[in-house]
C-alpha positions as CSV (number, residue, x, y, z in Angstrom):
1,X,10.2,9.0,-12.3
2,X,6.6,8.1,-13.5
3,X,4.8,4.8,-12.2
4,X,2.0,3.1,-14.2
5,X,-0.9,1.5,-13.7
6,X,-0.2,-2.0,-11.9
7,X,3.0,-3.4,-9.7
8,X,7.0,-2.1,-10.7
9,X,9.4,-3.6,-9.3
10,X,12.6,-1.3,-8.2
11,X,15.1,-3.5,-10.9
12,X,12.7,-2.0,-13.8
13,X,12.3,1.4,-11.9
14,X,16.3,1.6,-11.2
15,X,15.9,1.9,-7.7
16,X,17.8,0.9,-4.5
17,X,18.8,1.9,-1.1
18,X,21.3,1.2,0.9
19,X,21.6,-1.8,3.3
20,X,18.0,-2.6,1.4
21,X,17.4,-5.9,-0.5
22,X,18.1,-7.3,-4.0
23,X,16.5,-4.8,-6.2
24,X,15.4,-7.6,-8.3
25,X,13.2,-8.8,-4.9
26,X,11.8,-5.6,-4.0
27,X,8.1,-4.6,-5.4
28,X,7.5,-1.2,-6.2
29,X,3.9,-0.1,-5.2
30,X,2.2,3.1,-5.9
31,X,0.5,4.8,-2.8
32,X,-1.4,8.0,-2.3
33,X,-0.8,10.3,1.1
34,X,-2.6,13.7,1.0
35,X,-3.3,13.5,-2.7
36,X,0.3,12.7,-3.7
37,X,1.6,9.7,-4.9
38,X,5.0,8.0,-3.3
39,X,6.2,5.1,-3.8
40,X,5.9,1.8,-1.0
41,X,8.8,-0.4,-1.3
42,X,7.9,-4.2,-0.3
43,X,11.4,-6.5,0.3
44,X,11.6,-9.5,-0.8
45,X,8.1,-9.6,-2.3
46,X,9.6,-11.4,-5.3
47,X,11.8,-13.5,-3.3
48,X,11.0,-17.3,-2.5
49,X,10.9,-16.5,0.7
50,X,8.0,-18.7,2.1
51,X,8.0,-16.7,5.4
52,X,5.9,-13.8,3.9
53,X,3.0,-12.3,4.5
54,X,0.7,-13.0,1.7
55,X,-2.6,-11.5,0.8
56,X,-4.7,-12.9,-2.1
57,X,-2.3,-12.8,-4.7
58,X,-0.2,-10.0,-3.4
59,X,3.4,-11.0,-1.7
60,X,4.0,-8.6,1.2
61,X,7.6,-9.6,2.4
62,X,8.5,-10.6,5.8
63,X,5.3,-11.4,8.1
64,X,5.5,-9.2,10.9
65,X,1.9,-9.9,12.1
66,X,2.7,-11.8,15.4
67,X,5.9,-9.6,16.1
68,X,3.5,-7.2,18.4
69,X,6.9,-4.7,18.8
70,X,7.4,-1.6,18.0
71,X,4.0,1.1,16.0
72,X,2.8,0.7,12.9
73,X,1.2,2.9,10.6
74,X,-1.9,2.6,8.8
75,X,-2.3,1.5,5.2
76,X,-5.6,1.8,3.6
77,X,-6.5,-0.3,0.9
78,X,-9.5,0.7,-0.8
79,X,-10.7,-2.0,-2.8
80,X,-13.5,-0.7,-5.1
81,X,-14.5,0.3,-8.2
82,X,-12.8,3.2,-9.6
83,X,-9.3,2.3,-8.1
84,X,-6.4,2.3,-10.3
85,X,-3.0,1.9,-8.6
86,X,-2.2,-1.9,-7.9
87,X,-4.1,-5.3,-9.4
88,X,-3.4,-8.9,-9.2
89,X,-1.3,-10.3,-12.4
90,X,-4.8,-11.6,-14.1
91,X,-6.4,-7.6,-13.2
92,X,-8.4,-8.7,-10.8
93,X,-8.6,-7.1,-6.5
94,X,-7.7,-3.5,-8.3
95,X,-6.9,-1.3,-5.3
96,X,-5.7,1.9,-4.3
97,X,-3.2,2.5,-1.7
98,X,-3.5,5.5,1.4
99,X,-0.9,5.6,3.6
100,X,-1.1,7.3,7.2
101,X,2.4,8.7,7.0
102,X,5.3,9.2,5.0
103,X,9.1,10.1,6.0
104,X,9.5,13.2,7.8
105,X,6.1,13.6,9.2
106,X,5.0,12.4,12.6
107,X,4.2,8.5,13.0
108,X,6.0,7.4,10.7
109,X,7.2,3.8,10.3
110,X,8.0,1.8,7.8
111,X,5.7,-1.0,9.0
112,X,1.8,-1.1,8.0
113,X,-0.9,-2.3,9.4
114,X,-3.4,-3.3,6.2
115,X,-7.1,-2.2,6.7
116,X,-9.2,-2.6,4.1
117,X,-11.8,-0.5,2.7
118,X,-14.5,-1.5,1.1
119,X,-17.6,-0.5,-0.4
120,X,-20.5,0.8,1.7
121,X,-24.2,0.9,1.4
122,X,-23.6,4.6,0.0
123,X,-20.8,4.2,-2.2
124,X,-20.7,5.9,-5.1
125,X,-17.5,5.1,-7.4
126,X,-17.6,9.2,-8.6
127,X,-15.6,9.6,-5.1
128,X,-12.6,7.8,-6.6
129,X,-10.0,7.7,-6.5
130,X,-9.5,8.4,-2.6
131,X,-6.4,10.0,-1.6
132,X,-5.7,10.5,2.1
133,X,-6.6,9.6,5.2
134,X,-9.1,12.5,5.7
135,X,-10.7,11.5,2.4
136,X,-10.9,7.8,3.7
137,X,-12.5,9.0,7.2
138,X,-14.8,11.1,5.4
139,X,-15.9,8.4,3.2
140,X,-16.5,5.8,6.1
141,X,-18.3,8.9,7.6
142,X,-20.7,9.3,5.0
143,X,-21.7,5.4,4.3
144,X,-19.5,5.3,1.2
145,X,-16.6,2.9,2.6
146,X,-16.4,0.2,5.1
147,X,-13.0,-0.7,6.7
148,X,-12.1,-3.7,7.6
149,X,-8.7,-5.1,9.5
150,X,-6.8,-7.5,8.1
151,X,-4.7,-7.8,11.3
152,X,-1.8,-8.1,8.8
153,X,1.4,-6.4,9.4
154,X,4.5,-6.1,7.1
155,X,7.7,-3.7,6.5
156,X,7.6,-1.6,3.4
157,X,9.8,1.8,3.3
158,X,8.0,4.3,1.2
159,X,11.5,5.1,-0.6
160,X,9.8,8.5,-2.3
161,X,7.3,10.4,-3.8
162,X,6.9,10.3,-7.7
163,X,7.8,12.9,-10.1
164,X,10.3,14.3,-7.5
């Protein structure tokens, strides 16, 4: 399985799981954890659902930011030049994806907590694209990324990693 540039949806990348939503509802996303790239499954993103959580133009599924249950895991996303992975329909807010986590390794959930990453005062878009947690801590470290926290929470599975 290959993803491209931009947002798949699981009914055009033939995917489902079991118990999960409507294929035809789920977004496909493309994320990046320790230089791999696996794939971040977002229910009902396409859905009319008007209980989602919703960031600029993105549809996140069902709002889980004032459900203060259960951990989350961090997702990074590093809005800056040089990113390539996800874009609004019109191209603009392109971002890259870093998850904290993926299935079988420890702290793991399929909830996220969004923190953005922007820009710094050193940034230099030769460090893109960013591809895991240490690489975004670094990054921060070195004046080349700000983070931000949305204080937005959603569920999104990551479902698996591509070209596997």
């Amino acid at each position: 399985m290959t993803v491209s540039q931009g947002k798949k949806s699981a009914g055009a990348a033939g995917i489902a799981w079991a118990g999960g939503p409507p294929p035809d509802q789920v977004e496909l996303e493309p994320s990046y954890y320790n230089g791999e790239v696996y794939l971040l499954a977002i229910p009902s993103a396409k859905s009319g659902n008007p209980n989602q959580a919703v960031f600029a133009c993105f549809n996140l599924g069902p709002d889980l930011t004032d459900q203060k249950t259960g951990p989350s895991g961090t997702l990074y996303v590093i809005l800056a030049p040089g990113a390539t992975q996800v874009a609004c329909p019109d191209g603009s807010l392109r971002h890259d994806h870093v998850l904290s986590a993926v299935p079988g390794v420890d702290g793991y959930v399929p909830r996220w907590r969004i923190i953005l990453a922007v820009p710094g005062p050193a940034f230099d878009p030769a460090i893109m694209p960013v591809t895991s947690v240490a690489a975004v801590e670094a990054a921060v470290q070195a004046g080349q990324l700000e983070l931000l926290d949305t204080g937005i929470v959603f569920n999104a599975p990551v479902i698996g990693q591509v070209g596997r």
